[in-house]
Backbone and ligand atoms as CSV (ligand in chain L), in Angstrom:
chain,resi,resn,atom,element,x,y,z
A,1,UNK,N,N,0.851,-1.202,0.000
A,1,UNK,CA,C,0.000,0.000,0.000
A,1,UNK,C,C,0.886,1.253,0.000
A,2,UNK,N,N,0.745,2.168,-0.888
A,2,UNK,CA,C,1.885,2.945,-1.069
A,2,UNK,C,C,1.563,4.075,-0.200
A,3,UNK,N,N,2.438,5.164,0.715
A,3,UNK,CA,C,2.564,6.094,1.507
A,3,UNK,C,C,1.898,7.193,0.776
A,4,UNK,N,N,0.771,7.601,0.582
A,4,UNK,CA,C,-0.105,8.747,0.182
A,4,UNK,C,C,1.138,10.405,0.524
A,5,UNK,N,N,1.955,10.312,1.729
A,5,UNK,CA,C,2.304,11.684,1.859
A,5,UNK,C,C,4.131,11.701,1.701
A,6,UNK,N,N,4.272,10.467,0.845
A,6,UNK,CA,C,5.778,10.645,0.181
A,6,UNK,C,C,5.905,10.847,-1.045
A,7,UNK,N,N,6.594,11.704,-1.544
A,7,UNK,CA,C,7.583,11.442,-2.896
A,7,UNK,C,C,9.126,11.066,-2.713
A,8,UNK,N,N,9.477,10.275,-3.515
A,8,UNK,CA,C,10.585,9.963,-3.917
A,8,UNK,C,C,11.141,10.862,-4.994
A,9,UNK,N,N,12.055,11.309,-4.518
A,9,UNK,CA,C,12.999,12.674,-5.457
A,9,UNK,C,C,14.474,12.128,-5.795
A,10,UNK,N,N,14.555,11.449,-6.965
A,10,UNK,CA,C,15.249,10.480,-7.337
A,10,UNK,C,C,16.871,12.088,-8.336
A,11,UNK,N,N,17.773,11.590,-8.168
A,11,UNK,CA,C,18.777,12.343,-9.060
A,11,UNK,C,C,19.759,11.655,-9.153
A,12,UNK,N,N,20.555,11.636,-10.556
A,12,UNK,CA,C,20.838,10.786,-11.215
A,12,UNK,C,C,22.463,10.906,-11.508
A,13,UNK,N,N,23.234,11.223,-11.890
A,13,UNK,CA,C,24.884,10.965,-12.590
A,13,UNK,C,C,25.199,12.633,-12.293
A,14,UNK,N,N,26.424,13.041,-12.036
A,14,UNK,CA,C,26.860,13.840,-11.365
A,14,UNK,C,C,26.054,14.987,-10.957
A,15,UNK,N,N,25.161,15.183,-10.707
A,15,UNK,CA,C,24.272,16.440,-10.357
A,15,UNK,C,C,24.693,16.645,-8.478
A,16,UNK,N,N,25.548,16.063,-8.329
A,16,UNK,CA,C,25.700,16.375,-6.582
A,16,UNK,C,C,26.566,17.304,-6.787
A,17,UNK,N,N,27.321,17.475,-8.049
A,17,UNK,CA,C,28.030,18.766,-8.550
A,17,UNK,C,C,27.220,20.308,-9.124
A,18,UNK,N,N,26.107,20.016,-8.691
A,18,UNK,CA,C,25.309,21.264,-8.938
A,18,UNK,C,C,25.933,22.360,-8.399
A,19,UNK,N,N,26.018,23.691,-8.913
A,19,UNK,CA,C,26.493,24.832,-7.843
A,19,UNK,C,C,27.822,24.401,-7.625
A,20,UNK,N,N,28.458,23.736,-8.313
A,20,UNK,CA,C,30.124,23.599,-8.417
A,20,UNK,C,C,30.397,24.032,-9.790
A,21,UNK,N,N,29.953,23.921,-10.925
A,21,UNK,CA,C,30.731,23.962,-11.941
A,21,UNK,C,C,29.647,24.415,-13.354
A,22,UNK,N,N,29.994,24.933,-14.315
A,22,UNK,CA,C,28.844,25.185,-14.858
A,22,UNK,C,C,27.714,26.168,-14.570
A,23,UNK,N,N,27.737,27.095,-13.638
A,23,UNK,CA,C,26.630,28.187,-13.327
A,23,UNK,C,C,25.990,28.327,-14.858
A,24,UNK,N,N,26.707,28.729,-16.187
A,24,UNK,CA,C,26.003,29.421,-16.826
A,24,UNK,C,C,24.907,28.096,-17.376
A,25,UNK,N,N,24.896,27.123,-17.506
A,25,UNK,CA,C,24.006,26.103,-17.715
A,25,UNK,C,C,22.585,25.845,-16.598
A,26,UNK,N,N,23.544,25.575,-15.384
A,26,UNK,CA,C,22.748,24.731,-14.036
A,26,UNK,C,C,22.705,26.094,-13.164
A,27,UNK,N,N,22.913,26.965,-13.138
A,27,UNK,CA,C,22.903,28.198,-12.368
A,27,UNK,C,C,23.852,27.815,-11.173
A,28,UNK,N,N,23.512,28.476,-9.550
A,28,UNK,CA,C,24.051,28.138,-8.655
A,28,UNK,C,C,23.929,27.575,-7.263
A,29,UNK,N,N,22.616,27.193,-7.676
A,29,UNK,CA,C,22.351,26.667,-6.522
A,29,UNK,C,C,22.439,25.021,-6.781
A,30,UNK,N,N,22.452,24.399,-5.340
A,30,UNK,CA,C,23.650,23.206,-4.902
A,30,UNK,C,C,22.280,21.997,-4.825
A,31,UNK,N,N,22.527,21.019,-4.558
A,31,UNK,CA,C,21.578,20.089,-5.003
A,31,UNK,C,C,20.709,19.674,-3.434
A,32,UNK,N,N,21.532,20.164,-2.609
A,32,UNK,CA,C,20.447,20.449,-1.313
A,32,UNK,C,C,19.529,21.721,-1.570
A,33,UNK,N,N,20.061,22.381,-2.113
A,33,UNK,CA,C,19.238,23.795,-2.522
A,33,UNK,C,C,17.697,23.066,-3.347
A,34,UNK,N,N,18.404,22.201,-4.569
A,34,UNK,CA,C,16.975,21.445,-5.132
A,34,UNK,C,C,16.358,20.520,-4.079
A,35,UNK,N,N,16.542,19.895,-3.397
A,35,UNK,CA,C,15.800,19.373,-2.537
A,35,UNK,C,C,15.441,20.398,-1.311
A,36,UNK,N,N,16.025,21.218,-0.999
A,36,UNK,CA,C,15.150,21.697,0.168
A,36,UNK,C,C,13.871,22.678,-0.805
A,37,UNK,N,N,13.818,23.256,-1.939
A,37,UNK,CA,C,12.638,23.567,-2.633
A,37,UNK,C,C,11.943,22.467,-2.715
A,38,UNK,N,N,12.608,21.365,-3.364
A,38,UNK,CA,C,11.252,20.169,-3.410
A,38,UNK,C,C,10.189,20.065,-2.152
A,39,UNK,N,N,10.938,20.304,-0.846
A,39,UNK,CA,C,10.428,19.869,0.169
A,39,UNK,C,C,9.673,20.741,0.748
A,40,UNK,N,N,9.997,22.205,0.556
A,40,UNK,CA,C,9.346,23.588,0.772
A,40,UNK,C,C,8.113,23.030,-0.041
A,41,UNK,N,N,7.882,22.973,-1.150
A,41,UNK,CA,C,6.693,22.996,-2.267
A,41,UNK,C,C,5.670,22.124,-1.425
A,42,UNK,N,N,6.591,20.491,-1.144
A,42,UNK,CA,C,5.151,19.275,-0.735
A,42,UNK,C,C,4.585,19.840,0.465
A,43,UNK,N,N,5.516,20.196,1.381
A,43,UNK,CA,C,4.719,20.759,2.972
A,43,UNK,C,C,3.845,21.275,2.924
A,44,UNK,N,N,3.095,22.108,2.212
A,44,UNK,CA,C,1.787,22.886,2.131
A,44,UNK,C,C,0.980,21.734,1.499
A,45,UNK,N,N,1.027,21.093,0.979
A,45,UNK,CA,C,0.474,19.966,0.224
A,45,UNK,C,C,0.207,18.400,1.148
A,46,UNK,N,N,1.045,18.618,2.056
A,46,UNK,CA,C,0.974,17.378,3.014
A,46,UNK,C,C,1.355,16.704,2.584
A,47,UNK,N,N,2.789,16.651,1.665
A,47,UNK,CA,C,3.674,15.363,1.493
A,47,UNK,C,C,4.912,15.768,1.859
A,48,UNK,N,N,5.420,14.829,1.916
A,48,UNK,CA,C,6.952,14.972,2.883
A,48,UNK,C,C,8.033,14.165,1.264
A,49,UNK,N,N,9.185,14.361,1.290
A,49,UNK,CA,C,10.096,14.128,0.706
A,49,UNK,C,C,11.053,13.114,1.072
A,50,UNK,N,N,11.648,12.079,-0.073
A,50,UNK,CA,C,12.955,11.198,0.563
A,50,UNK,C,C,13.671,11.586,-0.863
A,51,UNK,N,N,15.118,12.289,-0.709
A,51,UNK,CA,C,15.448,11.865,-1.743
A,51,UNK,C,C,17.036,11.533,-1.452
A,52,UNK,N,N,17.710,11.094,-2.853
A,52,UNK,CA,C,18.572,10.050,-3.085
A,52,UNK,C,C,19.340,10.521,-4.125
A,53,UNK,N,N,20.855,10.541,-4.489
A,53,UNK,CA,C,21.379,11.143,-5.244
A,53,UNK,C,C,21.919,9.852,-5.800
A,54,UNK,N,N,22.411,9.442,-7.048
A,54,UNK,CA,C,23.778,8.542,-7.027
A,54,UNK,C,C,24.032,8.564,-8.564
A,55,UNK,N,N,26.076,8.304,-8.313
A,55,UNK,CA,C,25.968,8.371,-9.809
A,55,UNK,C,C,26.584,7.270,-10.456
A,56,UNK,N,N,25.702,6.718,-9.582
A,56,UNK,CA,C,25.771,4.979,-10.337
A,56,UNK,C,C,23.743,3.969,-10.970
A,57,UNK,N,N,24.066,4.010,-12.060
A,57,UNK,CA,C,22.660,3.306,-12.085
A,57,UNK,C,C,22.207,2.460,-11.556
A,58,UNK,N,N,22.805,1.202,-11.819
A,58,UNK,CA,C,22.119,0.366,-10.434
A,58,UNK,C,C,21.649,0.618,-9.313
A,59,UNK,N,N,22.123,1.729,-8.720
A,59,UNK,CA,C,21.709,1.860,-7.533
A,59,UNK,C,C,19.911,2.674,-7.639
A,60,UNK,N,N,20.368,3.216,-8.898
A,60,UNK,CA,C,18.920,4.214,-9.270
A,60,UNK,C,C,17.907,3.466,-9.523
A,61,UNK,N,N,18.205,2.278,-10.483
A,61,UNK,CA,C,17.085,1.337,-10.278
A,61,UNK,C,C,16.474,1.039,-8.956
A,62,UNK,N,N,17.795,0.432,-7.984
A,62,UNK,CA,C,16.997,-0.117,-6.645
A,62,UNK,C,C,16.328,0.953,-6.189
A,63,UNK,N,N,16.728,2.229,-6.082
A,63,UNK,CA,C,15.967,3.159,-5.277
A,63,UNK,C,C,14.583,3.307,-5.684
A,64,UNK,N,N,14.728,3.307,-7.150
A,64,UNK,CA,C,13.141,2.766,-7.761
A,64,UNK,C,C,12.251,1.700,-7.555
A,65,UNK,N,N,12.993,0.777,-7.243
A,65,UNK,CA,C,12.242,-0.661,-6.834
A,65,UNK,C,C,11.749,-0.291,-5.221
A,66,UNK,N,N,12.346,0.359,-4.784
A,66,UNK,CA,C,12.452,0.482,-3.609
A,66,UNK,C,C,11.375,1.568,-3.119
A,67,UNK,N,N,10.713,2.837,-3.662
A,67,UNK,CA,C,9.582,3.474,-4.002
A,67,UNK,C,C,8.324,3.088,-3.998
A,68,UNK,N,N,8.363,1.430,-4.707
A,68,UNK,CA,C,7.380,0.366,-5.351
A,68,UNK,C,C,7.092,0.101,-3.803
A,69,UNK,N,N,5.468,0.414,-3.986
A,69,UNK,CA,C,4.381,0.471,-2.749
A,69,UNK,C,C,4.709,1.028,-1.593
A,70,UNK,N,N,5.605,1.569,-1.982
A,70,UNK,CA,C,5.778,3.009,-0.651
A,70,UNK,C,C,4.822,4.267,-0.974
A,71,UNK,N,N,5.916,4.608,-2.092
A,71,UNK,CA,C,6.030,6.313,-2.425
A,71,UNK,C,C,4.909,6.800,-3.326
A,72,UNK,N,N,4.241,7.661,-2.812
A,72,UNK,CA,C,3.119,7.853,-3.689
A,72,UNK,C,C,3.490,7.995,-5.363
A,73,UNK,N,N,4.585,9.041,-5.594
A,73,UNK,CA,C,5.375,9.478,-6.640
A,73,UNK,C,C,6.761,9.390,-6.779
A,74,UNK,N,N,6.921,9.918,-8.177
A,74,UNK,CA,C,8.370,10.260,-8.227
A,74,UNK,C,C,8.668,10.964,-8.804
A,75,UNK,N,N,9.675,11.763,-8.958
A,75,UNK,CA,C,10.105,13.054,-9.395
A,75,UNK,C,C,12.065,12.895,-9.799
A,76,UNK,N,N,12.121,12.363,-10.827
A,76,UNK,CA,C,13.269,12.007,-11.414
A,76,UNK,C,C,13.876,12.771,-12.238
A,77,UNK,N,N,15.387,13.330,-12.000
A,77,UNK,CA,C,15.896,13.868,-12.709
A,77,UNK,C,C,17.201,13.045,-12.841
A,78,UNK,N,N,17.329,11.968,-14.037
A,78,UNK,CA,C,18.878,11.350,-13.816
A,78,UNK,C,C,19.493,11.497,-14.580
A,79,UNK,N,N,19.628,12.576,-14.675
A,79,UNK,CA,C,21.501,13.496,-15.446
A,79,UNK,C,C,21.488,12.566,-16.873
A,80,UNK,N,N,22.620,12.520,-16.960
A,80,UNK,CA,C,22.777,11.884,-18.567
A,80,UNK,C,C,22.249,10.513,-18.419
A,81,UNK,N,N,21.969,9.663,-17.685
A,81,UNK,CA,C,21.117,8.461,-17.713
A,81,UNK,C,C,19.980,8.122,-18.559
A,82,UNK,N,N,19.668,9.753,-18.231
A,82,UNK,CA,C,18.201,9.666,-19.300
A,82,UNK,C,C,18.286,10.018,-20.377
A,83,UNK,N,N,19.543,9.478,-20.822
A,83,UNK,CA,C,19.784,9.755,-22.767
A,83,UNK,C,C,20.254,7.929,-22.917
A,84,UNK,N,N,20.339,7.093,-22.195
A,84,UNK,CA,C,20.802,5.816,-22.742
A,84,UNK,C,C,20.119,4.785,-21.660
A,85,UNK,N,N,19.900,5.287,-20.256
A,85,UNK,CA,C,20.000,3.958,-19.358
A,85,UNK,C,C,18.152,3.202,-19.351
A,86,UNK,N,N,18.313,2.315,-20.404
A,86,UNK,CA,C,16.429,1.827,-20.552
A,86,UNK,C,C,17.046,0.624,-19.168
A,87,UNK,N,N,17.669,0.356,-18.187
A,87,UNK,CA,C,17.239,-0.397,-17.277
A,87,UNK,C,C,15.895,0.787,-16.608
A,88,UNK,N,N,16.771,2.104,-16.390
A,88,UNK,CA,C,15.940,3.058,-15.468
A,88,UNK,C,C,14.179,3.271,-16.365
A,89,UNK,N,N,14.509,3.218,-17.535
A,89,UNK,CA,C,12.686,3.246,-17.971
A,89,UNK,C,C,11.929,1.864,-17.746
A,90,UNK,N,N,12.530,0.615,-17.457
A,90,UNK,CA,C,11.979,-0.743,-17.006
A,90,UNK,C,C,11.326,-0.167,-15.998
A,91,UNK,N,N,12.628,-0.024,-14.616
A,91,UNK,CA,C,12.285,0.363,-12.958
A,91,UNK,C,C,10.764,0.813,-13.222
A,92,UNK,N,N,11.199,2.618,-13.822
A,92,UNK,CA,C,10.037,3.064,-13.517
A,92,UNK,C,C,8.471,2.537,-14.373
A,93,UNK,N,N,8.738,1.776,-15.354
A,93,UNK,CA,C,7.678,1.186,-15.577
A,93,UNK,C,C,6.631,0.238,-14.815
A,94,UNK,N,N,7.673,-0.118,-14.124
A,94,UNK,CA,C,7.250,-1.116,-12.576
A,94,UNK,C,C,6.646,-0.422,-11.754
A,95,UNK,N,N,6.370,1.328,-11.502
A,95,UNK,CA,C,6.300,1.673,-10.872
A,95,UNK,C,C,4.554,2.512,-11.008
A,96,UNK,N,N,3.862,2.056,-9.901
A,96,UNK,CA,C,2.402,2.514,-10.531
A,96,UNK,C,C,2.362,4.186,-10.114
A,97,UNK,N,N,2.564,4.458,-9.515
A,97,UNK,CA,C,2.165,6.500,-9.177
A,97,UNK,C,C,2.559,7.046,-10.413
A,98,UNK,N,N,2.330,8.370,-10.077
A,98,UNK,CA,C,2.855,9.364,-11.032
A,98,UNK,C,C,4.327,9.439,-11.352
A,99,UNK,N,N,4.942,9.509,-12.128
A,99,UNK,CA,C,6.193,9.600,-12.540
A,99,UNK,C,C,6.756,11.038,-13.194
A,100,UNK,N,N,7.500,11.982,-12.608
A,100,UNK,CA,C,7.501,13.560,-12.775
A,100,UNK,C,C,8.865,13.345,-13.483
A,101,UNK,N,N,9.635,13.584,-14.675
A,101,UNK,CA,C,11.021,13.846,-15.412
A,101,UNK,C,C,11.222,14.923,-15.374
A,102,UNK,N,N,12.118,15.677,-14.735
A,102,UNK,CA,C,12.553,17.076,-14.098
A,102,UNK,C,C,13.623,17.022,-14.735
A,103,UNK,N,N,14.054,17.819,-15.646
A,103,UNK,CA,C,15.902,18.617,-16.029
A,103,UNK,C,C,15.866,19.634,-15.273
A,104,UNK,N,N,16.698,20.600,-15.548
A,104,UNK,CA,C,17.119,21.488,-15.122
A,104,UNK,C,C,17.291,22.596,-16.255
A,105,UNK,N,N,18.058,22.185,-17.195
A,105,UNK,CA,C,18.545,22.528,-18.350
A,105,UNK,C,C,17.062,22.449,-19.136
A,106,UNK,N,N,17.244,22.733,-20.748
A,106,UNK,CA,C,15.913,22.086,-22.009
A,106,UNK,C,C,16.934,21.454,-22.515
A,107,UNK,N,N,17.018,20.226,-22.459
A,107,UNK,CA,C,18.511,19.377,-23.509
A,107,UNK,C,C,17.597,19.230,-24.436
A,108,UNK,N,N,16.383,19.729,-25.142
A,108,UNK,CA,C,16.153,19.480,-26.482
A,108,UNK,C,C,16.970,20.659,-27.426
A,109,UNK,N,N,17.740,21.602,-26.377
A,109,UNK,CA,C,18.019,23.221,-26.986
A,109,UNK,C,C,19.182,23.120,-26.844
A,110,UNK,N,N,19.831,21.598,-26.453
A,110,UNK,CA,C,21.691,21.718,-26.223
A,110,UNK,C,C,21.831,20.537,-27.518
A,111,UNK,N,N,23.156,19.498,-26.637
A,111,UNK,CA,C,22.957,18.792,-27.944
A,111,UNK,C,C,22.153,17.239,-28.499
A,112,UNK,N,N,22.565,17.048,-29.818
A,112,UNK,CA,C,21.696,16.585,-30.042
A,112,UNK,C,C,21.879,15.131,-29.430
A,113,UNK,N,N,22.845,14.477,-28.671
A,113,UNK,CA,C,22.409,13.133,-28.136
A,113,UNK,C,C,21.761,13.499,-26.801
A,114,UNK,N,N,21.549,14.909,-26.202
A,114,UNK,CA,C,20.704,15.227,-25.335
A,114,UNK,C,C,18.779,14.921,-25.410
A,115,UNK,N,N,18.925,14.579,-27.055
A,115,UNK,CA,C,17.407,14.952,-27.369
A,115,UNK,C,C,16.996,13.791,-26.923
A,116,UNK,N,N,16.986,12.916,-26.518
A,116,UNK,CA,C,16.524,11.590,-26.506
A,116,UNK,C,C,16.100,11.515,-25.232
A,117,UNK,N,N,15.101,10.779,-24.429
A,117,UNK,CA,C,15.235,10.602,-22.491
A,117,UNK,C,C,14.515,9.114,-23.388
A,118,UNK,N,N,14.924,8.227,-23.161
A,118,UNK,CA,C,14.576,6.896,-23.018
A,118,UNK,C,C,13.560,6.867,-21.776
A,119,UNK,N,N,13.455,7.639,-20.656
A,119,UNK,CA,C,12.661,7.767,-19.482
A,119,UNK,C,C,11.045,8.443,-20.160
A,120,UNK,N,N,10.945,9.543,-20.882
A,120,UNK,CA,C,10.106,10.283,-20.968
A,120,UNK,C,C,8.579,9.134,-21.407
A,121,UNK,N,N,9.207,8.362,-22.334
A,121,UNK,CA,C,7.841,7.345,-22.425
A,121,UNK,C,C,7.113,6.616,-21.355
A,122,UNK,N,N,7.930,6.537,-20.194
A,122,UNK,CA,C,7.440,5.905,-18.866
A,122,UNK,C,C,6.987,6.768,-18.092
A,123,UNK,N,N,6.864,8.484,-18.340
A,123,UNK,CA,C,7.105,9.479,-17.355
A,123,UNK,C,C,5.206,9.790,-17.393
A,124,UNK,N,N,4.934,10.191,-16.377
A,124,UNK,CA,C,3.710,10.905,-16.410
A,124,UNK,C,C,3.639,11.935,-17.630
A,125,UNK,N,N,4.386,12.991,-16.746
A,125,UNK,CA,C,4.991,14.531,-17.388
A,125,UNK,C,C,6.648,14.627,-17.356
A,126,UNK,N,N,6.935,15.034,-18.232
A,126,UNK,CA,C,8.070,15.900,-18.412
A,126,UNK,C,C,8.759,17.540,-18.553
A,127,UNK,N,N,8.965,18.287,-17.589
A,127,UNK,CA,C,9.051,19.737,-17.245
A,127,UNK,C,C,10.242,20.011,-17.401
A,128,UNK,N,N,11.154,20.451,-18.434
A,128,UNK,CA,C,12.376,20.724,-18.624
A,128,UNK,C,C,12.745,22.072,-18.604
A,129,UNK,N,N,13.561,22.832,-18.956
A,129,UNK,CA,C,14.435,24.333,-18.709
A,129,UNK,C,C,13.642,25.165,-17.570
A,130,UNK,N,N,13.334,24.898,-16.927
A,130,UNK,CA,C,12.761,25.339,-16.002
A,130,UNK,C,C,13.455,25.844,-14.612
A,131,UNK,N,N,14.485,24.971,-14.305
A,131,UNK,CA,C,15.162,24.757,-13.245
A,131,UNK,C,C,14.876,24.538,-12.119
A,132,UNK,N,N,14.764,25.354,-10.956
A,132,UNK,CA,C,14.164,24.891,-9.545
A,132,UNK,C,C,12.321,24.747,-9.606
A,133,UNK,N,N,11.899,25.908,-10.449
A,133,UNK,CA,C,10.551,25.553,-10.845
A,133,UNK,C,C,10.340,24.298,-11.034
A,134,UNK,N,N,10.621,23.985,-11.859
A,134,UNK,CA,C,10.301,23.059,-12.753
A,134,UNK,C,C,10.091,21.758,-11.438
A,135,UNK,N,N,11.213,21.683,-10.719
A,135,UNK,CA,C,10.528,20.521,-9.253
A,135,UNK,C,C,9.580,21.018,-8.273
A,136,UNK,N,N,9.140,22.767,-8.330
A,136,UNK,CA,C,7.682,22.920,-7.479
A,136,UNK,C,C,6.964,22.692,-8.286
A,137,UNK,N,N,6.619,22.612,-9.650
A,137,UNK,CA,C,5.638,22.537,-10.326
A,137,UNK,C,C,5.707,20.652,-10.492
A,138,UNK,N,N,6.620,19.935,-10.392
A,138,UNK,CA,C,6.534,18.013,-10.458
A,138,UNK,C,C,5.791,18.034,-9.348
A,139,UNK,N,N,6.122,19.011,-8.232
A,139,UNK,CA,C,5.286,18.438,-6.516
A,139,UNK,C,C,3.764,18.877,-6.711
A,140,UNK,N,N,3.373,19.908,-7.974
A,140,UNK,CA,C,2.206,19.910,-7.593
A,140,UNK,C,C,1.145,19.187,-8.265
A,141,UNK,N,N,2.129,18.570,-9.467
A,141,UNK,CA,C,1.513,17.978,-10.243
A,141,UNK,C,C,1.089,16.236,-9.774
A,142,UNK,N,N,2.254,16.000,-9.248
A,142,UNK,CA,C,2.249,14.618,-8.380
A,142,UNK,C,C,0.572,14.849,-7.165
A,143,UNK,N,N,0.672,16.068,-7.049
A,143,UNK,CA,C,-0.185,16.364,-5.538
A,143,UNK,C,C,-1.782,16.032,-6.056
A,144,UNK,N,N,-1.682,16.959,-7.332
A,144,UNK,CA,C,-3.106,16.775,-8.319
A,144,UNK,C,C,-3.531,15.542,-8.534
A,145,UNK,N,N,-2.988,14.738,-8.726
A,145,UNK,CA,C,-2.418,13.298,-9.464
A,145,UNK,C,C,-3.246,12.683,-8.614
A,146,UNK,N,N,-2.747,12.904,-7.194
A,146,UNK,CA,C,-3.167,12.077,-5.603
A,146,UNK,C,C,-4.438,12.547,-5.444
A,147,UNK,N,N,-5.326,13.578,-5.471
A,147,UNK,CA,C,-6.394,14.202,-5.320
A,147,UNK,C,C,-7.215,13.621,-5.930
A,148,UNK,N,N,-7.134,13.372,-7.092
A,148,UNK,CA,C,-8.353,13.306,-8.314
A,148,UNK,C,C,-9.168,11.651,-8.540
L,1,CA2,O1,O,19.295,19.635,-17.278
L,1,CA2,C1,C,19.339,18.639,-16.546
L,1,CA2,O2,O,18.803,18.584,-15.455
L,1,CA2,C2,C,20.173,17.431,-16.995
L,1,CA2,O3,O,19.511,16.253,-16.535
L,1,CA2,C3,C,21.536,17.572,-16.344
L,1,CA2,C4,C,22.523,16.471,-16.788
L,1,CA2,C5,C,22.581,16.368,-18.299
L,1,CA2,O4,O,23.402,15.259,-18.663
L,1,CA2,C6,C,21.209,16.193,-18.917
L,1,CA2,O5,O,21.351,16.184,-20.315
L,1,CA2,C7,C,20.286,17.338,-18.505
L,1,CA2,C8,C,23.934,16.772,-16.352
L,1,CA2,C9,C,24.110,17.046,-14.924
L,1,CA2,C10,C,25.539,17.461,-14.701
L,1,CA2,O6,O,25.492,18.481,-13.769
L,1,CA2,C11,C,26.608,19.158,-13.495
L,1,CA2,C12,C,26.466,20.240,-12.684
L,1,CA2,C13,C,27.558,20.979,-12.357
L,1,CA2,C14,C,28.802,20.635,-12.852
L,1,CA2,C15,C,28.949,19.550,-13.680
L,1,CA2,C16,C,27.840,18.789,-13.994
């Protein structure tokens, strides 16, 4: 029976380097910075947050398996993963809630092996160039999701 007042806030291949390198792309804020907005957004909403960084896939799968009949949602952003890794579009296929694909960047506007998310066909929604928005607007969409 899955936890009605969690999301799982999944991030993917070096993004723990947020706010290290790259400002003019990823701006400057640090990847606790994206999760403490994620978590600002659900609190008014009455969901609470777990999230998980790694920049290894396997592990992104389990954290996905691991979601499965917990987490109401998920809200995935996994860095370059989501241009090649179809284990991670299996996971989340396994996975019944809403499924939120968050960039940071629009990699349809960088390059072109960016254009691809092997994830996006498994995804609920997909909210790209957006940046920190773009994960208050996955929390509210996940929230709608739970309501209806
Ligand atoms: O725009 C996004 O959120 C991306 O998922 C970020 C990934 C990129 O591979 C995707 O195409 C789009 C890259 C994250 C790397 O982040 C860094 C941040 C600072 C310094 C170096 C890498």
């Amino acid at each position: 029976m899955p936890d009605n007042a969690t999301i799982t806030l999944l991030h993917g291949a070096n993004l723990n380097l947020l706010g290290q390198r790259e400002p003019h792309i990823y701006g400057t804020a640090t990847l606790e910075d994206y999760v403490a907005a994620t978590r600002a957004a659900a609190l008014p909403l009455g969901l609470s947050v777990e999230a998980f960084q790694t920049n290894h896939e396997g592990q992104l799968v389990d954290a996905i398996h691991a979601a499965r009949g917990r987490a109401a949602g998920i809200i995935i952003n996994p860095g370059a993963f989501t241009h090649y890794a179809w284990s991670l579009h299996d996971a989340l296929a396994a996975f019944s809630g809403p499924v939120i694909e968050v960039h940071i960047s629009n990699p349809n506007a960088r390059e072109a092996w960016r254009h691809t998310s092997v994830v996006s066909p498994v995804a609920t929604g997909t909210i790209v160039g957006l940046g920190m928005h773009g994960y208050e607007l996955a929390v509210q969409a996940i929230a709608r999701r739970l309501t209806v």
